[in-house]
C-alpha positions in Angstrom: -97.4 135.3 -51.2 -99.5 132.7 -53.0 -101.0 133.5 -56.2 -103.2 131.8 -58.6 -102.4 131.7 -62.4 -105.1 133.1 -64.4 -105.4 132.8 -68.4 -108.6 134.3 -70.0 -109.0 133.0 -74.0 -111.5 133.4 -76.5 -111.2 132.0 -80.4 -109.1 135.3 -81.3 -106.5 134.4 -78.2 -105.4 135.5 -74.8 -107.1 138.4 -73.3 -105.2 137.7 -70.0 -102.4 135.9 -68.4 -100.8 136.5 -65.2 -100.1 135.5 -61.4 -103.1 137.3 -59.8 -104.2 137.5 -56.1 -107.5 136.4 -56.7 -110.3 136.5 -59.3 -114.3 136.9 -59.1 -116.3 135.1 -61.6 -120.0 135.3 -63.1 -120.8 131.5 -62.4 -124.1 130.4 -64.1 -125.0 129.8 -60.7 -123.4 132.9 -59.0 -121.0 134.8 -58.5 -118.0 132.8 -56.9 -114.2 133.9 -55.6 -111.5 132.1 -56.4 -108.1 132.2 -54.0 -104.9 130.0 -54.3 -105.8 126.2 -52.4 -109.5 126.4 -53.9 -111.0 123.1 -54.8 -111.4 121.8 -58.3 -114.1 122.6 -60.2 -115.2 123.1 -63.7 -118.0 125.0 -64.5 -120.2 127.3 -67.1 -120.0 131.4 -66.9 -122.5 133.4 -67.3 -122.6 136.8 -69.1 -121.0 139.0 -66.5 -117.7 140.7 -65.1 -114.5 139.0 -64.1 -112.9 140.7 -61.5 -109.5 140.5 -61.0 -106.8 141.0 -58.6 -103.2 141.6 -59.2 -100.3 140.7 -57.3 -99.7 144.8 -57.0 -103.1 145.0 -55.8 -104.7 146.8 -58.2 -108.0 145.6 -60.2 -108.7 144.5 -63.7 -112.0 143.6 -65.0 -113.0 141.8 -67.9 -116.6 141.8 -69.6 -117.3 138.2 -71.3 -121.1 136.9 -72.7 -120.3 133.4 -71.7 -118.1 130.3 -70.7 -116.4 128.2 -69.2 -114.1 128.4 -66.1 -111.5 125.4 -64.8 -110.1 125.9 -61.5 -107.7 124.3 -59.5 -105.7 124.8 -56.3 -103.0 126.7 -58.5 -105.0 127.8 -61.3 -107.9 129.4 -63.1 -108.6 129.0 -66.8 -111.5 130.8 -68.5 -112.4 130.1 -72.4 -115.3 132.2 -73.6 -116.6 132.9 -76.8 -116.1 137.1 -76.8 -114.6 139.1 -73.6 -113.4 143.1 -73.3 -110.4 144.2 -70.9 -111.8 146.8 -69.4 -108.5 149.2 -69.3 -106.5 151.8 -71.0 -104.0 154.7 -70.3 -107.1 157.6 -70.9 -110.3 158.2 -69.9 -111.0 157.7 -73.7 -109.7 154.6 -73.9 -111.5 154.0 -71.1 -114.9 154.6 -72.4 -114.1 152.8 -75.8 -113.6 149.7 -73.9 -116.6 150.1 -71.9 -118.6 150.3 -75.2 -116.9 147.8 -76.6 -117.9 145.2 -73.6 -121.8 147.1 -73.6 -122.1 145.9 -77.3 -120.5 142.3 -76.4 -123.0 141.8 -73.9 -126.2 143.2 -76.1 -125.3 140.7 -78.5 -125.0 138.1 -76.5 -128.6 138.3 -74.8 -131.7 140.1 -75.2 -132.1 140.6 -71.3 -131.6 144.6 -71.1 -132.0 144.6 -67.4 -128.6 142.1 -67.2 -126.9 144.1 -69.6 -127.5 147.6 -67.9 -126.5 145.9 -64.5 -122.9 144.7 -65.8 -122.7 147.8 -67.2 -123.3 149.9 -64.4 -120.7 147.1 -62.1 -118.1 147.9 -65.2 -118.4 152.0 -65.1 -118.5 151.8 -61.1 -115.4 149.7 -61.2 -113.9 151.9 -63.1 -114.7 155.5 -61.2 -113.4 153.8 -58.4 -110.1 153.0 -59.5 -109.3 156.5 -60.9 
């Protein structure tokens, strides 16, 4: 099975690293899909949710405000200034993250309508991997 290698970084360090499946990022232009082969890009993210798939086939997400993406046939890297892993063994957990990421992305723009729409894509995400 072909995989892509994924790193996510911000200043503080690695929020992922892993062979994943495929990954969906918030491109400043749109949404785009990334699979193993893909064509080399480099390009700016917007504030949004990176969607990941593992090579088990479960999801990840990650919340970021912004950044930049570099993508290869074998590879993905992401630097952004602030991201949120969107995981955690308890619902709890769960919900801390998911506050953590709404605060990340209220500070990072004053569009409440963008915010409340990655927020809603985060807590759907969520429900429907429980």
């Amino acid at each position: 099975m072909e995989t892509l290698k994924l790193d996510i970084v911000t200043p503080e360090g690695k929020i992922f690293s892993n062979n994943v499946k495929s990954v969906t990022l918030p491109g400043s232009e749109g949404e785009f899909g990334v699979l193993p082969g893909h064509v080399e890009i480099v390009t700016t993210l917007s504030t949004g949710v990176i969607e990941i798939e593992k090579e088990d086939h479960k999801r990840e997400i990650v919340a970021i405000n912004w950044g930049y993406a570099k993508v290869n046939e074998t590879s993905v890297d992401v630097l952004v200034e602030g991201a949120v892993d969107i995981n955690g063994d308890s619902e709890s957990e769960i919900a801390k993250a998911i506050a953590n990421a709404k605060q990340l992305l209220e500070d990072s723009t004053d569009n409440n309508v963008a915010v409340s729409m990655v927020v809603s894509r985060i807590e759907n995400s969520v429900k429907s991997s429980l």
